[in-house]
C-alpha positions in Angstrom: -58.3 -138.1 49.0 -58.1 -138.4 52.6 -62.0 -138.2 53.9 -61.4 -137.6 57.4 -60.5 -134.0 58.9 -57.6 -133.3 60.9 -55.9 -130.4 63.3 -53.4 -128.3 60.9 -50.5 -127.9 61.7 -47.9 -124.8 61.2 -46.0 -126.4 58.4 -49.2 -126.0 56.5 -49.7 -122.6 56.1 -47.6 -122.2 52.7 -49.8 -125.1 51.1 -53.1 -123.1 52.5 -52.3 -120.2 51.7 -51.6 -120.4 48.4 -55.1 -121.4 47.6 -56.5 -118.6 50.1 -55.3 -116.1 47.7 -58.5 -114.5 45.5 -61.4 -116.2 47.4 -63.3 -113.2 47.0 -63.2 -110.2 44.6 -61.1 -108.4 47.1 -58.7 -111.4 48.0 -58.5 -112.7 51.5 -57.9 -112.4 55.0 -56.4 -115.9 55.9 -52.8 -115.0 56.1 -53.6 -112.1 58.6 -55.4 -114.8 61.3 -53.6 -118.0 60.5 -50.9 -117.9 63.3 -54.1 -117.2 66.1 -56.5 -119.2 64.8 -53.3 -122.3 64.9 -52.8 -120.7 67.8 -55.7 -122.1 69.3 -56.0 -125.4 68.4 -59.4 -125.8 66.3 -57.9 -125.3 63.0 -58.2 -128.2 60.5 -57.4 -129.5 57.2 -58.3 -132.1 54.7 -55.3 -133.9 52.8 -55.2 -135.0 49.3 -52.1 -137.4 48.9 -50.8 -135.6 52.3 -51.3 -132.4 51.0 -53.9 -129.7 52.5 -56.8 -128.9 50.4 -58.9 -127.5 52.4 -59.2 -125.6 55.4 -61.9 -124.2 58.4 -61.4 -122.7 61.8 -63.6 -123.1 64.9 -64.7 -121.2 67.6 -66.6 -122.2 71.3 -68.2 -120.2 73.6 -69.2 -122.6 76.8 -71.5 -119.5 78.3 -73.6 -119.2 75.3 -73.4 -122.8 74.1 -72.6 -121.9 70.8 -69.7 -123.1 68.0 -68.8 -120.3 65.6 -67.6 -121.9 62.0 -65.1 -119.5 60.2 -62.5 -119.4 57.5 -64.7 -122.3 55.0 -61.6 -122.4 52.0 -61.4 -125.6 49.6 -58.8 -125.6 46.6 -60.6 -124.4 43.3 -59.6 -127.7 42.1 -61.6 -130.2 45.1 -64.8 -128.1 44.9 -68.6 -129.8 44.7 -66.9 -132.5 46.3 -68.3 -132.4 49.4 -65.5 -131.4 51.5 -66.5 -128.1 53.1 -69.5 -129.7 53.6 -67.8 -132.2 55.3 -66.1 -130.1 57.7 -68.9 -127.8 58.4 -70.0 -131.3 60.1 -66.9 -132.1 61.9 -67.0 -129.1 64.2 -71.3 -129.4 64.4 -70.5 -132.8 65.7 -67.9 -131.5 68.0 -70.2 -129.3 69.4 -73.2 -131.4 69.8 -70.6 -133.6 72.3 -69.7 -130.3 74.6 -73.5 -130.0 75.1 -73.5 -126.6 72.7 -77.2 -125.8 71.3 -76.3 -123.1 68.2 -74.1 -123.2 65.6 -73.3 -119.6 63.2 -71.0 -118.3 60.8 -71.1 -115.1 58.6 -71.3 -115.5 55.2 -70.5 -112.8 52.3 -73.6 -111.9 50.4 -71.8 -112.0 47.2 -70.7 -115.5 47.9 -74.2 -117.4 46.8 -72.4 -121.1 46.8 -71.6 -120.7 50.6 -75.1 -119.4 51.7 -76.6 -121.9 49.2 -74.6 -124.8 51.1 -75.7 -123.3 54.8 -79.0 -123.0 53.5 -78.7 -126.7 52.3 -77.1 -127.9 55.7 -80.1 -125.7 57.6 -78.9 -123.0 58.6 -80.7 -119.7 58.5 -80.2 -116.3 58.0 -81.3 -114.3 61.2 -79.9 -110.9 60.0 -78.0 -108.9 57.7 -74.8 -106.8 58.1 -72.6 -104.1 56.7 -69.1 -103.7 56.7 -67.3 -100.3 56.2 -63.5 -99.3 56.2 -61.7 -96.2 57.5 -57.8 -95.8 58.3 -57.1 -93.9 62.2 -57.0 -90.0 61.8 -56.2 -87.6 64.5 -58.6 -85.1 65.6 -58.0 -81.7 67.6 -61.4 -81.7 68.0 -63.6 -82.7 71.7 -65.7 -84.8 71.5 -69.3 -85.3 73.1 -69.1 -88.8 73.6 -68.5 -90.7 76.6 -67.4 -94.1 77.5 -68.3 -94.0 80.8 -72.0 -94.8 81.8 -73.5 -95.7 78.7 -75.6 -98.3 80.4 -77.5 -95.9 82.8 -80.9 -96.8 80.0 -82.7 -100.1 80.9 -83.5 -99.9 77.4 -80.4 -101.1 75.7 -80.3 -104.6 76.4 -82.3 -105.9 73.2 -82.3 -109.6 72.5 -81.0 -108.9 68.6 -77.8 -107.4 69.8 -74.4 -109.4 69.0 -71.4 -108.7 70.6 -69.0 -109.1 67.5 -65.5 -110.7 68.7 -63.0 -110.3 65.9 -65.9 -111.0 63.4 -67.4 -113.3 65.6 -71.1 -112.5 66.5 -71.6 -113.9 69.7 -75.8 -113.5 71.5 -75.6 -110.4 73.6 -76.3 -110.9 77.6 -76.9 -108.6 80.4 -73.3 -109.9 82.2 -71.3 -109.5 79.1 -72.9 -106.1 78.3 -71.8 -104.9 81.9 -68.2 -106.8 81.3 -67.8 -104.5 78.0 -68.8 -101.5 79.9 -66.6 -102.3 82.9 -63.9 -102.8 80.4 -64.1 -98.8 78.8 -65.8 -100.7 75.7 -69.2 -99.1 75.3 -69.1 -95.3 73.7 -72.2 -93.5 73.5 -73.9 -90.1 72.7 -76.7 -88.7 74.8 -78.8 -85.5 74.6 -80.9 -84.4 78.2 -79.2 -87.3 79.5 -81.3 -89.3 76.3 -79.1 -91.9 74.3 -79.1 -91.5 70.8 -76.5 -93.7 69.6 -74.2 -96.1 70.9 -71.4 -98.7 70.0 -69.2 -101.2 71.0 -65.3 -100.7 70.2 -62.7 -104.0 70.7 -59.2 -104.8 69.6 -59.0 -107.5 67.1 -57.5 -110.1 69.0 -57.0 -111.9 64.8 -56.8 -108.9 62.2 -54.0 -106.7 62.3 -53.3 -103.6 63.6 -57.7 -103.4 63.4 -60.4 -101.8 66.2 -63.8 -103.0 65.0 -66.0 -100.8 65.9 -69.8 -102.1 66.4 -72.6 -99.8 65.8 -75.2 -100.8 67.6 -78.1 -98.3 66.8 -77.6 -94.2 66.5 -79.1 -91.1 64.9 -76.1 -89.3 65.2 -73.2 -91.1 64.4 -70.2 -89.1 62.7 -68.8 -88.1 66.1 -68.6 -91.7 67.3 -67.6 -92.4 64.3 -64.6 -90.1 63.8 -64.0 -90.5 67.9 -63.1 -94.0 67.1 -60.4 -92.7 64.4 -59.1 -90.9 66.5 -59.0 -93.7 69.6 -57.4 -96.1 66.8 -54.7 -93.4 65.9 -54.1 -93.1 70.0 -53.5 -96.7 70.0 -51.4 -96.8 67.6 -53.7 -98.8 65.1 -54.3 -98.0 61.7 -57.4 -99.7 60.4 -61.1 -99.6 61.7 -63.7 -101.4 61.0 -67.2 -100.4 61.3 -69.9 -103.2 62.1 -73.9 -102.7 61.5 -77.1 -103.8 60.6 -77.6 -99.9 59.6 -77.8 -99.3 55.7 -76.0 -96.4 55.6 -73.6 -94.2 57.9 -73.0 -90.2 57.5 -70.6 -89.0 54.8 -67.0 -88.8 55.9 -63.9 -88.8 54.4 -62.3 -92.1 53.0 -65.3 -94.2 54.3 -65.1 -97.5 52.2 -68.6 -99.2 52.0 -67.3 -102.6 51.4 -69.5 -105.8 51.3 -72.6 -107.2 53.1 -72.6 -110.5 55.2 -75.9 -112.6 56.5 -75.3 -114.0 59.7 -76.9 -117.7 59.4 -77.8 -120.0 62.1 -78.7 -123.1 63.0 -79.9 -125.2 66.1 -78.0 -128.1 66.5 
């Protein structure tokens, strides 16, 4: 087996992806972001006999000195040998020589190996996340939600807030908050001029055809909720995604609770 990590290349993606099949009860998301994440040039691979048997993606963000790990995928057959292990510290050393401080990656609470191995590798879990599912809808109905001035509450800036980047939870700050509100990205619901709930909606630059919306607290949520379905359905996209550390959301119709993640961390 070859030890040492290299960039993939496109002429692997067959090899990859027919091990990135059934990684988790409800299959996998590789072939949807293989062609970005290649795309971007911190996709790598081990070899066995000049084969690909494994498989992780990388991402930097120089502002917030961080390295987000993604897309962890060894062969069935390679397993306990190290190897995603081994690239896990390929990318922290990477980052340790760009002068980055954090390292993350979102793990699936059903997937105990993973968080076991993070856990081993110290990294720590520093929250908890759901994930729910609807498909667009269009609705006759107005809304009373705004995306426009959202940020008017001092209030909102709270130092546990992510900004989640096509599954990517990057450390909130006070100049990307006011980017994302600049940008129509911030929806919110006030009463007496009062924010009760709020949420962050992007375009999955890597998922298809997905807006991911990010709740980011709320008390009344189905409007936002159902006003994103029906933004998705204006932009012609077909899946959302709903984001939060919330337990629950309000009854509506086809909402999917899926899985939980834990976001783990670690200083490096």
């Amino acid at each position: 087996m070859e030890k040492a990590a290299r960039l993939a290349t496109k002429s692997d993606k067959e090899q990859v992806l027919d091990f990135c099949k059934n990684t988790f009860s409800w299959g996998d998301y590789i072939h949807e972001v293989w062609d970005s994440w290649i795309n971007e040039g911190t996709l790598i691979v081990i070899d066995n006999q000049n084969i690909p048997i494994s498989m992780a993606h990388a991402a930097t963000y120089d502002n917030e000195k961080m390295i987000w790990i993604e897309g962890i995928r060894v062969h069935e057959n390679f397993r306990k040998h190290g190897i995603a292990q081994k690239m896990i510290a390929h990318f922290e050393d990477y980052a340790r020589k760009q002068g980055f401080e954090i390292s993350r990656m979102l793990i699936a609470s059903e997937n105990i190996p993973s968080l076991t191995l993070a856990q081993k590798l110290g990294y720590q879990k520093i929250s908890k996340w759901n994930y729910f599912s609807l498909e667009s809808k269009e609705f006759t109905q107005e809304f009373d939600v705004s995306m426009e001035n959202c940020l008017s509450d001092n209030q909102l800036i709270d130092d546990k807030f992510h900004f989640i980047e096509s599954w990517r939870w990057i450390p909130m700050t006070r100049n990307r908050l006011d980017t994302l509100n600049f940008e129509n990205k911030i929806l919110c619901k006030k009463i007496n001029n009062q924010t009760i709930s709020m949420g962050i909606v992007t375009e999955s630059q890597s998922f298809e055809n997905t807006i991911i919306l990010e709740i980011l607290f709320g008390t009344d949520l189905e409007e936002i909720i159902k006003f994103t379905q029906n933004l998705a359905y204006e932009k012609n996209y077909s899946k959302v995604r709903i984001l939060t550390e919330l337990d629950s959301l309000p009854k509506i119709e086809n909402l999917e609770n899926k899985f939980p993640f834990s976001l783990m961390e670690k200083n490096i």
